[in-house]
MDTraj code that builds the backbone (N, CA, C; nanometers):
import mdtraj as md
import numpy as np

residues = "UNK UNK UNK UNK UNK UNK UNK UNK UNK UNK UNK UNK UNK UNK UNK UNK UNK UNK UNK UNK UNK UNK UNK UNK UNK UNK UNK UNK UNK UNK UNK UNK UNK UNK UNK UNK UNK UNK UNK UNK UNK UNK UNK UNK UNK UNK UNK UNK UNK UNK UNK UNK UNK UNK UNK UNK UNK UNK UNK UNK UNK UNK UNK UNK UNK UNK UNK UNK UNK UNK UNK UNK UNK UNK UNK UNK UNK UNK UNK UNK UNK UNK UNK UNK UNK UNK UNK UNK UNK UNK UNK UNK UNK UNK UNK".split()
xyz = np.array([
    [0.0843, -0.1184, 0.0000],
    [0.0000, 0.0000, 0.0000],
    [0.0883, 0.1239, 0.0000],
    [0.0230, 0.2663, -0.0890],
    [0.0909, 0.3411, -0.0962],
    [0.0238, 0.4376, -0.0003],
    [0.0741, 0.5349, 0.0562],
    [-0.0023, 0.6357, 0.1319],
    [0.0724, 0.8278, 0.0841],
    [-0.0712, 0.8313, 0.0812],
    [0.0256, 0.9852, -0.0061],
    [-0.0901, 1.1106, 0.0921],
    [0.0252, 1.2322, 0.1062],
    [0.0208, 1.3114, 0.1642],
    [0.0124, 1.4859, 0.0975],
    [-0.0778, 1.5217, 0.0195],
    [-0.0301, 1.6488, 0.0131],
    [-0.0892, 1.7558, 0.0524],
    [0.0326, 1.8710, 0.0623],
    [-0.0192, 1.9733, 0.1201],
    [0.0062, 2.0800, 0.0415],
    [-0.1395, 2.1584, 0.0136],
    [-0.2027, 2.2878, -0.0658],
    [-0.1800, 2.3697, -0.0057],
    [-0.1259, 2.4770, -0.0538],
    [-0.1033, 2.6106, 0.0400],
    [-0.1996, 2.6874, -0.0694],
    [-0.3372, 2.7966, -0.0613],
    [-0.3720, 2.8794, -0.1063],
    [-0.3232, 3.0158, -0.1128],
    [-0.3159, 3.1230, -0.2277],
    [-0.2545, 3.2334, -0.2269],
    [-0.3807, 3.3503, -0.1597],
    [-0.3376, 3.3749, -0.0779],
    [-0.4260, 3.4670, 0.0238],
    [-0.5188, 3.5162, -0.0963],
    [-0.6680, 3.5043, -0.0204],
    [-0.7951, 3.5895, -0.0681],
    [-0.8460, 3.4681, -0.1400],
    [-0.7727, 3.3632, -0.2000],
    [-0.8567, 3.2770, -0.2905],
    [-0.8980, 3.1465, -0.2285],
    [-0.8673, 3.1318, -0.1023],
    [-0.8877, 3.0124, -0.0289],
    [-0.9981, 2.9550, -0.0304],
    [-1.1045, 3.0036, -0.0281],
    [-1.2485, 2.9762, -0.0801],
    [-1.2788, 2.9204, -0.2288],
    [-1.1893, 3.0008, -0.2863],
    [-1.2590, 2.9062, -0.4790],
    [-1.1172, 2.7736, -0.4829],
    [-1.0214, 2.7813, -0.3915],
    [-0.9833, 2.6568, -0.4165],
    [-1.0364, 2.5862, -0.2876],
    [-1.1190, 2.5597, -0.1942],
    [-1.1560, 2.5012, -0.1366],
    [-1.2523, 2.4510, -0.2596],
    [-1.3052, 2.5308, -0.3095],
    [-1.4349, 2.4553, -0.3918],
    [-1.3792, 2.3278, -0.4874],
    [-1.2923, 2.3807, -0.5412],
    [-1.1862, 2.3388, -0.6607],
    [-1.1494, 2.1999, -0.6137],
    [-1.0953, 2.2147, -0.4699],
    [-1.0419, 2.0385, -0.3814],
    [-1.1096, 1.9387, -0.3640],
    [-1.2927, 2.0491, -0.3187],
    [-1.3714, 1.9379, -0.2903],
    [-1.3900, 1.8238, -0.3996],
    [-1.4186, 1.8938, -0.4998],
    [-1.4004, 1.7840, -0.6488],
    [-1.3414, 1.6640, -0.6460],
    [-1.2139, 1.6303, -0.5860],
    [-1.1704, 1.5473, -0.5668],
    [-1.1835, 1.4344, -0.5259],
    [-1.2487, 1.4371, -0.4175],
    [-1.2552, 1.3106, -0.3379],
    [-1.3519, 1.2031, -0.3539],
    [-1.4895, 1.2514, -0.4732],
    [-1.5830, 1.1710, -0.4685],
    [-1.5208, 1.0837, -0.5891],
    [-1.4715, 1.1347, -0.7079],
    [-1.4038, 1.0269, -0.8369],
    [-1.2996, 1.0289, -0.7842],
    [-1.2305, 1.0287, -0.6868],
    [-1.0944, 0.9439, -0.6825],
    [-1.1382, 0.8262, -0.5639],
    [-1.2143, 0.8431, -0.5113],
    [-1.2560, 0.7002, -0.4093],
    [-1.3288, 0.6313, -0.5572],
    [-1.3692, 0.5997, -0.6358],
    [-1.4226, 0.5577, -0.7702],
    [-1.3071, 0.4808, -0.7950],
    [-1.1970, 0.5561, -0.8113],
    [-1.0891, 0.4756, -0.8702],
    [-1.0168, 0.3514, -0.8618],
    [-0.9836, 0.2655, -1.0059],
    [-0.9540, 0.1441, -0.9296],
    [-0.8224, 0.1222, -0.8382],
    [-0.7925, 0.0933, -0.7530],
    [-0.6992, 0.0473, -0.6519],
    [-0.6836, 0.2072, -0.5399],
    [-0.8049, 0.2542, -0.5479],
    [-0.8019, 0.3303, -0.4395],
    [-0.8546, 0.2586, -0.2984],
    [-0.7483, 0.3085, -0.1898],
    [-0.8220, 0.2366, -0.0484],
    [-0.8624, 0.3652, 0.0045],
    [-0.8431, 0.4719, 0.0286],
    [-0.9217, 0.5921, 0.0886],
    [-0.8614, 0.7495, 0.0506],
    [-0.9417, 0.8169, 0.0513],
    [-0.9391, 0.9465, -0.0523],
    [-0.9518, 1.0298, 0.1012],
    [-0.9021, 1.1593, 0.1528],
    [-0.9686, 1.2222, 0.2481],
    [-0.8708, 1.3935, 0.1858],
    [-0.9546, 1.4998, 0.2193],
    [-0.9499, 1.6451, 0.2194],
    [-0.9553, 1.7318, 0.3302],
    [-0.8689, 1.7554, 0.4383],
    [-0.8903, 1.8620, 0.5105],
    [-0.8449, 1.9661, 0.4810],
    [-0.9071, 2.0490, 0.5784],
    [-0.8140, 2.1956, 0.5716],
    [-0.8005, 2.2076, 0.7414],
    [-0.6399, 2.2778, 0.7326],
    [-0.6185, 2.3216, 0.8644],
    [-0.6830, 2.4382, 0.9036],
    [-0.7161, 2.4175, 1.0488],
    [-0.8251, 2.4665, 1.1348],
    [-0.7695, 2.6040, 1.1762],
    [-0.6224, 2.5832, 1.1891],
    [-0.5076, 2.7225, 1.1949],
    [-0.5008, 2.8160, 1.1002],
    [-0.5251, 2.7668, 0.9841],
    [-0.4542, 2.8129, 0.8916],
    [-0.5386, 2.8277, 0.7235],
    [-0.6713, 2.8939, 0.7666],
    [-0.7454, 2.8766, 0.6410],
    [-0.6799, 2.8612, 0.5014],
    [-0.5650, 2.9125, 0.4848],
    [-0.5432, 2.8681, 0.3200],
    [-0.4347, 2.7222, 0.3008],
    [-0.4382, 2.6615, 0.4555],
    [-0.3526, 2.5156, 0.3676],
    [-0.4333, 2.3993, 0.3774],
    [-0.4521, 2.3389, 0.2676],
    [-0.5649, 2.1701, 0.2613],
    [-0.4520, 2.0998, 0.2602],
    [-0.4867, 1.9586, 0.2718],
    [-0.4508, 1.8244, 0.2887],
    [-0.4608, 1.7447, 0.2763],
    [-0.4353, 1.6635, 0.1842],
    [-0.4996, 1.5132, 0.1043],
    [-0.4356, 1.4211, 0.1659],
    [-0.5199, 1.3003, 0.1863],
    [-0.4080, 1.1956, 0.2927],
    [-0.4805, 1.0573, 0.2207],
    [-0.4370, 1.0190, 0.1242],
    [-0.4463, 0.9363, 0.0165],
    [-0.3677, 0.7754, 0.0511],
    [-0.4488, 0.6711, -0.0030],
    [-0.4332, 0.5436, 0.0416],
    [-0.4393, 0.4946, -0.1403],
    [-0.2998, 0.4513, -0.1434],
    [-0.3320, 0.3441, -0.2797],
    [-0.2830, 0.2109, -0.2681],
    [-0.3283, 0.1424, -0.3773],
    [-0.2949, -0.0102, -0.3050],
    [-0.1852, -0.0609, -0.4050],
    [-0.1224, 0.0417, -0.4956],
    [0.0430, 0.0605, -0.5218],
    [0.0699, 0.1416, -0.5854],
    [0.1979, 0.1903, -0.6486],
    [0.2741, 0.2576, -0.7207],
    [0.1597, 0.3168, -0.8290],
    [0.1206, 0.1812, -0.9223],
    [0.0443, 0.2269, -1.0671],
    [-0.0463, 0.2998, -1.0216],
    [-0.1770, 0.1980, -0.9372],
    [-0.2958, 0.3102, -0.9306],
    [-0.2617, 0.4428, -0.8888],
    [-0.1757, 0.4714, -0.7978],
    [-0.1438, 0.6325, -0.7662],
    [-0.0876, 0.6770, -0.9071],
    [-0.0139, 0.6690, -0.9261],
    [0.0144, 0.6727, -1.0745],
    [-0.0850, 0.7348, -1.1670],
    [-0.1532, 0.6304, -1.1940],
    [-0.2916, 0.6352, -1.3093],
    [-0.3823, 0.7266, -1.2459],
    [-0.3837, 0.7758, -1.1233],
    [-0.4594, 0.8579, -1.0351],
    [-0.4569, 0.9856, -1.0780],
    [-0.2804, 1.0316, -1.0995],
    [-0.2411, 1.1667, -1.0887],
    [-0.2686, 1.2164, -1.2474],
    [-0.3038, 1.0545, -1.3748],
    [-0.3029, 1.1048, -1.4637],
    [-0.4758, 1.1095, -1.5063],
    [-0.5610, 1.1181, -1.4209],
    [-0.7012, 1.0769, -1.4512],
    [-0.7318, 1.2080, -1.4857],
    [-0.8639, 1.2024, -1.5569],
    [-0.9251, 1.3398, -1.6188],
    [-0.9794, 1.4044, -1.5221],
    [-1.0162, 1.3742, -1.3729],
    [-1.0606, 1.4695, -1.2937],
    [-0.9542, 1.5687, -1.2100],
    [-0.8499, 1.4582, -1.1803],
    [-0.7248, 1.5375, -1.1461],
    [-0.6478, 1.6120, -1.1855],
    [-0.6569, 1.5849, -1.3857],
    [-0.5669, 1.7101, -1.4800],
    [-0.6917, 1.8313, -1.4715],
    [-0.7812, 1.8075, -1.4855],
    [-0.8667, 1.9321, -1.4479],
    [-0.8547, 2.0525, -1.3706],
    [-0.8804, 1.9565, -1.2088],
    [-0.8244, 1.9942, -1.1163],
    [-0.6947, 2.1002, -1.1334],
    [-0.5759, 2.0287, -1.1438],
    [-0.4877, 2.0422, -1.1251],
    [-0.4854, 2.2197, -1.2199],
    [-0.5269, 2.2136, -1.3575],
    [-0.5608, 2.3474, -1.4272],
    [-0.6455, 2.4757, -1.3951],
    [-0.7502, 2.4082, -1.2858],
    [-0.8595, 2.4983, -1.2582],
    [-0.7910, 2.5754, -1.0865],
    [-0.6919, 2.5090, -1.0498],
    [-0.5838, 2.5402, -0.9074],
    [-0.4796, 2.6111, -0.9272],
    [-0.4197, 2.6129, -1.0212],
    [-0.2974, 2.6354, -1.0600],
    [-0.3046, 2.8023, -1.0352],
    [-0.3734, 2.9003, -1.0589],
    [-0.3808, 3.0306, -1.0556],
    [-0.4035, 3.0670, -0.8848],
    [-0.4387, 3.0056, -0.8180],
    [-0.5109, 2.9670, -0.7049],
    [-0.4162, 2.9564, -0.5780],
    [-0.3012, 2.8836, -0.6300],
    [-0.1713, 2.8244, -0.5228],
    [-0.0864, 2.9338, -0.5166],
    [-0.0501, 2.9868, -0.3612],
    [0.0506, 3.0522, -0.3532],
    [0.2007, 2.9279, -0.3620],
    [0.1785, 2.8456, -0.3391],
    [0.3021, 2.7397, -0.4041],
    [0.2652, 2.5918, -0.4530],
    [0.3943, 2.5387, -0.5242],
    [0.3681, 2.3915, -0.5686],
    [0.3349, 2.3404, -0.4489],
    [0.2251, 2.2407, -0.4789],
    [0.2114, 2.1969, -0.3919],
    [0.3220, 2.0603, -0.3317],
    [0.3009, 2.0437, -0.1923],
    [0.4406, 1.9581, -0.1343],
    [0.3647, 1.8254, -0.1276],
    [0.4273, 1.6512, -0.2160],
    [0.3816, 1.5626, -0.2172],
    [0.4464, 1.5187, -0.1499],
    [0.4206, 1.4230, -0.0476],
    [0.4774, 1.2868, -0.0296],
    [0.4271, 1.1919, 0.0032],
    [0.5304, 1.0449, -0.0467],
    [0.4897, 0.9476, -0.0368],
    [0.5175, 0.8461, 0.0736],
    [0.4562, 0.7596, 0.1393],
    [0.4776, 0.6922, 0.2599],
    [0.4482, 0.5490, 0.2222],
    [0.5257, 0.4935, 0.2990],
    [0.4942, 0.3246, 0.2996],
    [0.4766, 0.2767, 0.4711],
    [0.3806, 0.2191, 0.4685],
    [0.3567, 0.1976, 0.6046],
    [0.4919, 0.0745, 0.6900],
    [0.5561, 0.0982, 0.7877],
    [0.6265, 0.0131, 0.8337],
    [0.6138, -0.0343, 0.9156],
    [0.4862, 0.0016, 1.0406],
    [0.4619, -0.0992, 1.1318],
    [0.3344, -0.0380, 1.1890],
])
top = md.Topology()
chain = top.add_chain()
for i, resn in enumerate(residues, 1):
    res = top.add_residue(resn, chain, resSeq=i)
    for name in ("N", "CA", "C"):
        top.add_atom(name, md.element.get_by_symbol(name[0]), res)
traj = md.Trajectory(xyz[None], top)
C-alpha cells in the first residue's frame, strides 16, 4: 500500500474558490480502481492550507490517479489559485 500526503497552500484571498476546486476530488478518486481511501482537510489554523491523505494499493494506481481526467482538471482549474507547488509525499507503512 501506498499512502500519499499532500499539502495545498492557497494564495491569500482565494482560499475559498480553491476550497471549492479540492472538494471535487474526493468523490471520483474514491471511484478509482486500486483506491483504499481518498480524504481532504483543511487546517483549522490556517485557512489557506488543505490536505490530502491518500491510500493506494500501489505505485500504478497512484500513478494512473495523478493522470485521470478529474485530477488534470483539477490540477488546471488550481494552478492560478496556489501561492506554491504543492508539497507531495509518499509513505509506505512500516509498522
Amino acid at each position: 500500500m501506498i499512502r500519499i500526503m499532500a499539502r495545498i497552500t492557497a494564495r491569500a484571498g482565494s482560499e475559498g474558490e480553491l476550497r471549492q476546486v479540492l472538494q471535487e476530488l474526493p468523490g471520483p478518486s474514491r471511484g478509482e480502481e486500486g483506491c483504499l481511501g481518498y480524504e481532504l482537510f483543511l487546517n483549522e489554523d490556517d485557512p489557506c492550507e488543505f490536505v490530502t491523505v491518500e491510500q493506494w494499493r500501489d505505485q500504478a494506481a497512484a500513478d494512473a490517479h495523478l493522470n485521470s481526467a478529474h485530477v488534470v482538471s483539477v490540477i488546471g482549474r488550481a494552478s492560478g489559485l496556489l501561492a506554491q507547488t504543492p508539497l507531495i509525499h509518499r509513505f509506505r507503512q512500516l509498522a
